[in-house]
C-alpha positions in Angstrom: 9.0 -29.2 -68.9 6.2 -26.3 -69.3 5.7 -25.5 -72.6 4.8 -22.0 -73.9 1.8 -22.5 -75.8 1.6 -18.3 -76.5 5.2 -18.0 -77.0 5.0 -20.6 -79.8 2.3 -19.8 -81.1 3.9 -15.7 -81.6 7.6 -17.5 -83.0 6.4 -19.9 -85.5 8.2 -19.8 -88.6 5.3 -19.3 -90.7 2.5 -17.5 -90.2 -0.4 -18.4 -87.9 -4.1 -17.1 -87.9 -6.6 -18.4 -85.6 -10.2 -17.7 -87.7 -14.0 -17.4 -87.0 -16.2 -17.1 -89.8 -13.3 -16.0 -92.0 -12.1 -12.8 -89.7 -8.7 -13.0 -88.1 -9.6 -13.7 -84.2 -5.2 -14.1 -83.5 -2.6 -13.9 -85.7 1.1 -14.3 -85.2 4.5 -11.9 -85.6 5.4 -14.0 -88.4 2.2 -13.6 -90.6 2.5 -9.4 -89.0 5.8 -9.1 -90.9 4.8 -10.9 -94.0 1.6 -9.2 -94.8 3.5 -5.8 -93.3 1.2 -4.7 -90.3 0.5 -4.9 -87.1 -1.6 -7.3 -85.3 -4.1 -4.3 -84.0 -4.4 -4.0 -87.6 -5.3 -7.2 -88.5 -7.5 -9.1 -85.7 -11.0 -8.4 -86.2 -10.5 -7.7 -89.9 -11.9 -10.3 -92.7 -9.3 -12.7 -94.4 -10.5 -10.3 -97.6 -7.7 -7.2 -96.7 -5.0 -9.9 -97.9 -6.4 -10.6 -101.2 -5.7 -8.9 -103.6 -9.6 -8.5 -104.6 -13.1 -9.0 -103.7 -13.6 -11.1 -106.4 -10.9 -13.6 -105.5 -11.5 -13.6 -101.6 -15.3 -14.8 -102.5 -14.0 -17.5 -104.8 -11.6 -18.9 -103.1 -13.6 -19.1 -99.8 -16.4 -20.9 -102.7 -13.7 -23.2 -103.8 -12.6 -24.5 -100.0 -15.8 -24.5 -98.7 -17.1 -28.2 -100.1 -13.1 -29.5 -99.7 -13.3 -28.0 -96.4 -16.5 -29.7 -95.5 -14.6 -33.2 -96.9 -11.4 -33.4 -95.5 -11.5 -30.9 -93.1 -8.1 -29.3 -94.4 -7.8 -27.5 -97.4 -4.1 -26.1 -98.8 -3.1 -23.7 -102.0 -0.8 -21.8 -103.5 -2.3 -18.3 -104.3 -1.4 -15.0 -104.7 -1.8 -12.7 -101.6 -1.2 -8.7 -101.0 0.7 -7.4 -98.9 -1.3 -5.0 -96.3 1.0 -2.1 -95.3 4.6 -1.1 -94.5 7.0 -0.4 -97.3 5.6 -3.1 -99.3 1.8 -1.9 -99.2 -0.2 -3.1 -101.8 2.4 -5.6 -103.3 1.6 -9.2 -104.7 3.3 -12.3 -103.7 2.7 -16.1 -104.0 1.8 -17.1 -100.5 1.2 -21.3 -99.7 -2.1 -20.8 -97.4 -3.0 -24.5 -95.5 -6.3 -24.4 -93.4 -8.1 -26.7 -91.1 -11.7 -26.4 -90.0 -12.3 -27.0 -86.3 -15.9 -27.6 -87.5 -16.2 -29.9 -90.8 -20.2 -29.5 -90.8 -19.4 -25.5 -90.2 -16.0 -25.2 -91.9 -15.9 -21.3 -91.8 -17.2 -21.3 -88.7 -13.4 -21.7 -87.2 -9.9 -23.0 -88.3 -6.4 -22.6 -88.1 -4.4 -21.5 -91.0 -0.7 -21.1 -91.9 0.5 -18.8 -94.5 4.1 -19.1 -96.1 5.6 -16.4 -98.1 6.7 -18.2 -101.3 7.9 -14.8 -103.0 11.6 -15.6 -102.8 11.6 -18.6 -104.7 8.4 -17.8 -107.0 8.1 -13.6 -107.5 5.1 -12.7 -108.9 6.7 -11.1 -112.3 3.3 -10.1 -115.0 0.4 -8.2 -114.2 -2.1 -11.2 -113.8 -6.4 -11.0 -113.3 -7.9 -12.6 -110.4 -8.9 -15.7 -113.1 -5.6 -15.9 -114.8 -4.0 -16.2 -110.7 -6.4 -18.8 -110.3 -5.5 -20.8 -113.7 -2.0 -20.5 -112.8 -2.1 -21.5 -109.5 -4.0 -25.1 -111.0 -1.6 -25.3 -113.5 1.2 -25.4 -111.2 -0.6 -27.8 -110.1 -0.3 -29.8 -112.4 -3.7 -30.1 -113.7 -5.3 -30.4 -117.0 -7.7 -27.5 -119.0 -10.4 -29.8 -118.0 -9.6 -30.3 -114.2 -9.3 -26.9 -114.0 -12.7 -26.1 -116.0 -14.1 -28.6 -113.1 -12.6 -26.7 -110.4 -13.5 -23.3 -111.3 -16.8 -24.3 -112.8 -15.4 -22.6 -116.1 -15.0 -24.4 -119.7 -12.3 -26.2 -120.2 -11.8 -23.8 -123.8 -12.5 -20.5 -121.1 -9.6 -22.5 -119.3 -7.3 -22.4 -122.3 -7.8 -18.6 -123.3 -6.7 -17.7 -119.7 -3.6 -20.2 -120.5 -2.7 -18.9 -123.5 -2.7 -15.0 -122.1 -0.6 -16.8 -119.3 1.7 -17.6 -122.0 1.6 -14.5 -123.8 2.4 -12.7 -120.7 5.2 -15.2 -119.7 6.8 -15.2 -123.0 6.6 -19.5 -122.8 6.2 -21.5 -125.7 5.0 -24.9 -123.7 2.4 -25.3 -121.3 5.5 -27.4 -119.3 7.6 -23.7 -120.1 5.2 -21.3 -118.6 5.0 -23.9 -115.2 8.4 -23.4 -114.9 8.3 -19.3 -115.5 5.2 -19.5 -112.7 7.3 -21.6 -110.8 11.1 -19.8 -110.7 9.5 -16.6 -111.9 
C-alpha cells in the first residue's frame, strides 16, 4: 500500500508546520484554518505573526531554546492569535509541541503541531504577555518559585502577576483561578 506522505501531511487533524530558523518553510490546511489564512500567507513568514506580541515570541523562543537543546522536544500551552479571516487579531489557547531535527542547532529546523484549545479553554480577561506566561505555568501546575525559575523572574514578581490573575478571574484560591484558566 503507497502511502501519501503530502496528502497526510495537508489532512492531519492538527496543525503541522515544518520550520527553519523559526520561519514557516510548510504548513498544513489544518493549522491554515486555525490561525485563519492562507498558506501563501504564512510560508516564509516568522513564527512571530502568530503571537500575539514581539515580546512573547522572543521569550518563548528564550525559554525552549535550552529544553530544546535537552530533549530535543519541547510542548506548551500558550496563547496564540489568530492571523486573518473573520477572527483576525483574536486570542486563543493553542497546545504548541515541537521537535528539533537538530538538538546542537534546535532552531535551526523542527516540526511542530499546533492544537486549538479555544473550545474547551476560551481566553475570557484581557491578560499581558507575563501574566499569559504565569498562567500558562500555573496550569501547569507549578509553584511561584518554579515559575520564578522558569521565567528568570522572583518568585514575589511571580505572585503579583498571580494575584492580578486572580483579580481578573474573580478566584479566591490559587486551585480556583486553575480551574477559571482551565474551563474559562
Amino acid at each position: 500500500m503507497d502511502i501519501d506522505y503530502r496528502l497526510a501531511f495537508d489532512m492531519a487533524p492538527v496543525g503541522l508546520v515544518l520550520s527553519r530558523n523559526r520561519a514557516i518553510v510548510d504548513c498544513n490546511l489544518h493549522l491554515c484554518e486555525m490561525f485563519g489564512a492562507a498558506r501563501e500567507q504564512l510560508i516564509g513568514q516568522s513564527f512571530q505573526i502568530l503571537y500575539p506580541s514581539v515580546d512573547e515570541y522572543e521569550r518563548i523562543g528564550a525559554r525552549m531554546l535550552p529544553i530544546l537543546n535537552t530533549k530535543g522536544h519541547y510542548a506548551d500551552d500558550r496563547i496564540m492569535k489568530r492571523v486573518d479571516g473573520r477572527l483576525k487579531g483574536e486570542t486563543f489557547w493553542c497546545h504548541v509541541t515541537g521537535r528539533a531535527l537538530n538538538r546542537a542547532a534546535p532552531h535551526e529546523s523542527g516540526i511542530w503541531t499546533f492544537e486549538d484549545l479555544s473550545s474547551r479553554r476560551p481566553v475570557k480577561a484581557e491578560l499581558t504577555a507575563r501574566e499569559r506566561e504565569v498562567a500558562a505555568h500555573l496550569m501547569d501546575g507549578m509553584t511561584s518559585k518554579e515559575i520564578g525559575r522558569a521565567l528568570v523572574i522572583s518568585h514575589r514578581t511571580v505572585e503579583i502577576y498571580r494575584a492580578r490573575l486572580m483579580r481578573k478571574y474573580k478566584a479566591s484560591t490559587t486551585a480556583d483561578l486553575v480551574h477559571k484558566l482551565m474551563v474559562g
